[in-house]
N, C-alpha and C positions, 0 to 999 in steps of 0.2 A: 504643809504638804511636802512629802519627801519630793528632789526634785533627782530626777533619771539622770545619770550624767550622761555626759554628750556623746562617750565610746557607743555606750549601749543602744546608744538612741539611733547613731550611724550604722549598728549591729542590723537594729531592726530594719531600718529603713533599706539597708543591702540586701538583706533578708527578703524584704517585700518584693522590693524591684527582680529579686533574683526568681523569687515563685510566680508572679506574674510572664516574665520571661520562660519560665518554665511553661506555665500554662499555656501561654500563645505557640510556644514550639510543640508540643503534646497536642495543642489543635490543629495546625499545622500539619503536623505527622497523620493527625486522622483526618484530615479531609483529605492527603495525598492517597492515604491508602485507599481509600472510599472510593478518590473519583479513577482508581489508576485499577481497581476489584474487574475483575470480569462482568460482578454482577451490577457495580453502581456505575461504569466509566460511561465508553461508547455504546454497551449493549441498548441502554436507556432508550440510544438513539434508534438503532438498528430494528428494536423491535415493533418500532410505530408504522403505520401505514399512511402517516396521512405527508406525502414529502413539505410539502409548503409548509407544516408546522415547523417539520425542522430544521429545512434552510432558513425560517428566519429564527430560530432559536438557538441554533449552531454558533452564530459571530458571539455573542456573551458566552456563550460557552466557554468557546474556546480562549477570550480572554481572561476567563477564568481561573483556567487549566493555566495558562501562562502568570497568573498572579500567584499561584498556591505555587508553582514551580519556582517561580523569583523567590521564595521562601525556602523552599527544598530543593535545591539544582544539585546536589547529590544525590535523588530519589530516582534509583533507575528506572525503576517502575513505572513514574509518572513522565521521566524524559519519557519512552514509548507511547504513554499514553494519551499523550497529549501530541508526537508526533503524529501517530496514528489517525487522530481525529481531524488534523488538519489535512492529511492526504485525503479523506475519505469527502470532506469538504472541498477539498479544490476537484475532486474525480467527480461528486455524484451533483452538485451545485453549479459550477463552474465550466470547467470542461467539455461534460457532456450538455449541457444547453447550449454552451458556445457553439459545438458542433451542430447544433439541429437550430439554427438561425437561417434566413434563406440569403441568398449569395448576396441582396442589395445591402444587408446588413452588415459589409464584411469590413467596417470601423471597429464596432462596436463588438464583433466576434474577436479580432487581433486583439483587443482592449482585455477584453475577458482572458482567451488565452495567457495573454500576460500575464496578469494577475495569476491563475492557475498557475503558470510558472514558478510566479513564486510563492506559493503555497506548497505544493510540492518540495520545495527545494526546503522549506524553512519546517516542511514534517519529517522529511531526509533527514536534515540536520540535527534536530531533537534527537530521532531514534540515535544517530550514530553518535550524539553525547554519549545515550546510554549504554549503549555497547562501549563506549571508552570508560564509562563507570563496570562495565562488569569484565570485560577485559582488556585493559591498564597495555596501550602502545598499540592499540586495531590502529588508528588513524597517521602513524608513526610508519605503523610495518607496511601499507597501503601505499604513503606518499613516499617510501622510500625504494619503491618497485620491490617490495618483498611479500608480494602478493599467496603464492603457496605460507609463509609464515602467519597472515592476515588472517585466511580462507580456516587454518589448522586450529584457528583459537574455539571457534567455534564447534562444541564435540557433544551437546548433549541437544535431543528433540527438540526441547521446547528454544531453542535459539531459534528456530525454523523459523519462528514470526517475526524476529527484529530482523532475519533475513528477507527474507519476503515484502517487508514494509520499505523497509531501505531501497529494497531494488526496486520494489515498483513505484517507488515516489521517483526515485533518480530517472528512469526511464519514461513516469509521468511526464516528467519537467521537459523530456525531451522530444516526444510527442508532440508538445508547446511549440517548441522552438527550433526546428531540427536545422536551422541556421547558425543556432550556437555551436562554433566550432570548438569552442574551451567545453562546454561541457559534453559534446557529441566524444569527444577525447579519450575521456575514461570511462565510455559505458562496456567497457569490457568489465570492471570492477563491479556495478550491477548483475549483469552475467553472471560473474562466476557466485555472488552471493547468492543468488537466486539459486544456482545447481547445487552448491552447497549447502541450502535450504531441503530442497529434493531429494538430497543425499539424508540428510537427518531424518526429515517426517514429510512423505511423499504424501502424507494423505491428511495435511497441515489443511485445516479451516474448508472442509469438504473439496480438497482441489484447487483451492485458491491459488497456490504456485507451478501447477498444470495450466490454467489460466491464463496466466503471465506468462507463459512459454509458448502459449500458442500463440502471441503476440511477438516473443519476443522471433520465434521464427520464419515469422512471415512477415515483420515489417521489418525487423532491425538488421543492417546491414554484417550480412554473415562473420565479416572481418572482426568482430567484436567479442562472438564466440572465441571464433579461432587463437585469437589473442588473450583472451580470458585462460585456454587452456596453455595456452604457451608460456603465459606468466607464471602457472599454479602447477606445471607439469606431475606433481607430487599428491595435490588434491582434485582441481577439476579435471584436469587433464586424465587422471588414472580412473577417475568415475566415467567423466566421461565416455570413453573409451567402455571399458566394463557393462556401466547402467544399457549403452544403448546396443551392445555388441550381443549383451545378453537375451533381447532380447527381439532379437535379430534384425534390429532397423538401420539401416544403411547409412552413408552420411544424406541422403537425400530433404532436405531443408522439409519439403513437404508430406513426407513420410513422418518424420517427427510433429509434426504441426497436426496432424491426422491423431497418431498417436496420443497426444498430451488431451486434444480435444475427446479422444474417447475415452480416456483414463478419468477425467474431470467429470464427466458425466456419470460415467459410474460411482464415483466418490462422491456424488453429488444426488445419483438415485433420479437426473436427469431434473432435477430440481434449480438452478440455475440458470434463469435466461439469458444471463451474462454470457455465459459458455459459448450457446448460439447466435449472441447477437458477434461476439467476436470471430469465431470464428466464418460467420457469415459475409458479415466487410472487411474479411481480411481475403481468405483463399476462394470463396463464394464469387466475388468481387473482381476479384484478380482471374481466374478463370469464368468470368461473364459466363457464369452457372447461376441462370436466373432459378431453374427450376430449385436446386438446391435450396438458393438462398431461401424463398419462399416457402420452403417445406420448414426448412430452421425456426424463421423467423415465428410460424405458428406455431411451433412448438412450445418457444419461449412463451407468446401468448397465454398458450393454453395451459401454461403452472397454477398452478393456485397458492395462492399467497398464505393462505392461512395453514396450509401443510407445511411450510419452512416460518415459523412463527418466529425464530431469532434474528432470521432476516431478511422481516418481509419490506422492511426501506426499501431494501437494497433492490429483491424481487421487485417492486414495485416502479421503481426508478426506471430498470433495463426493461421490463414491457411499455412503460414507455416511448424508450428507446426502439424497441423492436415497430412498435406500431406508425412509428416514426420512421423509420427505416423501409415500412413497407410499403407507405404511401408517398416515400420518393426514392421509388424503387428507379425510377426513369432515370433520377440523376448518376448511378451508378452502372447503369447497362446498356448495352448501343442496341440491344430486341428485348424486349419482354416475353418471348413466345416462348412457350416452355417446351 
């Protein structure tokens, strides 16, 4: 029997190992794209009703997403998508139960918030990989106070969402913690990514960064804005000014917070209980406008879940929340009387 010499044999054997290599990166590439699809990633999750299935089917998930990324950490796509999913875990799992705990429980609340802290911060961090994979020195022009430079890279609609995710994980995280003085620091950088969000596609994800602005209005210390425009004078600052001038809202903090809350609603077709439940314990809240509140809160009740079928999690979640909200209404108002 003829015998192979040894070159050939090393040919094939490289050969081999080099298509197997091949194959695993080619599988690799497709489950990245799969799980990062609009249609196969988080909608999967979004569009279930039943939440308990998918807080506890969410933690594999998500180490999943982190195992096919430790493969692909160049895949912008999947940096997002996998960011993404981790924010929407520490907000819809996390966070908000934390908050609906009763005050004897407030170990075990700190405990959690924590943890959501850093959830948030480590889906932050995914998305703003990927924004450093699709524009090369964000994180450069950011930490170098070249904020207007940062804000300008960002110029086509669809960047709206890794705007949007970014700031509202960042501002998540601080929510958590509003003792962190290091990261309370640069939430002017969420700001203005959020307005430069608004600036692209104001009518991003039915409202979702109307949303985030009604919060960021009425909880977040105004210094933040003001500062966000003063860094960007070029991009926030000149929107700024414009967007709200145009349409004739004053600087009044709650005039704007009013504003974004009926802008949402309409891009939302009122469909949203998130809308109501925020701005309920925020300006509701703060103006011990019980009657208000109450009016809101049934509002959000009375959605129907199965009219927003992409995302009836989410629907399902904040009536929760709202029903939760309504029944300790006491802790939040010094009269109930309407």
């Amino acid at each position: 029997m003829k015998r192979v010499p040894v070159t050939i044999l090393a040919v094939l054997i490289l050969f081999s190992a080099a298509s197997c290599i091949s194959i695993e990166d080619m599988a690799m590439n497709a489950a990245a794209d799969m799980l990062s699809s609009e249609t196969g990633g988080a909608n999967i999750f979004t569009v279930d009703d039943d939440p308990q299935l998918i807080a506890d089917a969410l933690p594999l998930a998500l180490k999943l997403y982190e195992m096919v990324l430790a493969s692909k950490p160049e895949h912008a796509e999947m940096q997002y998508a996998t960011g993404k999913n981790f924010i929407m875990y520490a907000n819809a799992f996390i966070q908000t139960p934390a908050g609906m705990l009763p005050d004897e429980e407030y170990l075990e609340q700190g405990i959690m918030l924590a943890r959501a802290k850093k959830m948030y911060i480590r889906g932050r961090d995914y998305i703003i990989s990927g924004i450093e994979l699709k524009y090369p020195g964000f994180t450069e022009a950011v930490d170098g106070g070249r904020l207007d430079e940062a804000v300008a890279m960002f110029n086509e609609p669809e960047d709206a969402g890794m705007l949007y995710w970014a700031g509202s994980a960042w501002i998540g995280a601080y929510s958590c913690d509003p003792f962190d003085f290091e990261l309370a620091s640069g939430l002017y950088v969420p700001a203005a990514m959020l307005l430069r969000g608004l600036e692209l596609d104001g009518g991003f994800n039915k409202g979702s960064i109307h949303d985030v602005l009604i919060q960021v209005y009425s909880s977040l210390p105004y210094s933040h804005i003001i500062k966000a425009a003063e860094q960007a004078p070029e991009t926030i600052g000149k929107f700024n000014d414009e967007y709200y001038g145009s349409l004739g809202i004053s600087g009044s903090l709650e005039d704007k917070t009013r504003y974004h809350f009926e802008t949402s609603l309409e891009l939302s077709g009122g469909q949203n209980p998130g809308t109501y439940c925020s701005y309920a314990s925020s300006v509701s809240v703060r103006n011990q406008n019980y009657k208000e509140y109450k009016q809101l809160l049934e509002k959000a009740l009375a959605v129907n879940p199965s009219d927003n079928p992409e995302n009836e999690l989410v629907v399902t979640i904040y009536q929760d929340k709202a029903g939760w909200m309504l029944e300790h209404a006491e802790d939040f108002f010094i009269s109930l009387e309407e």
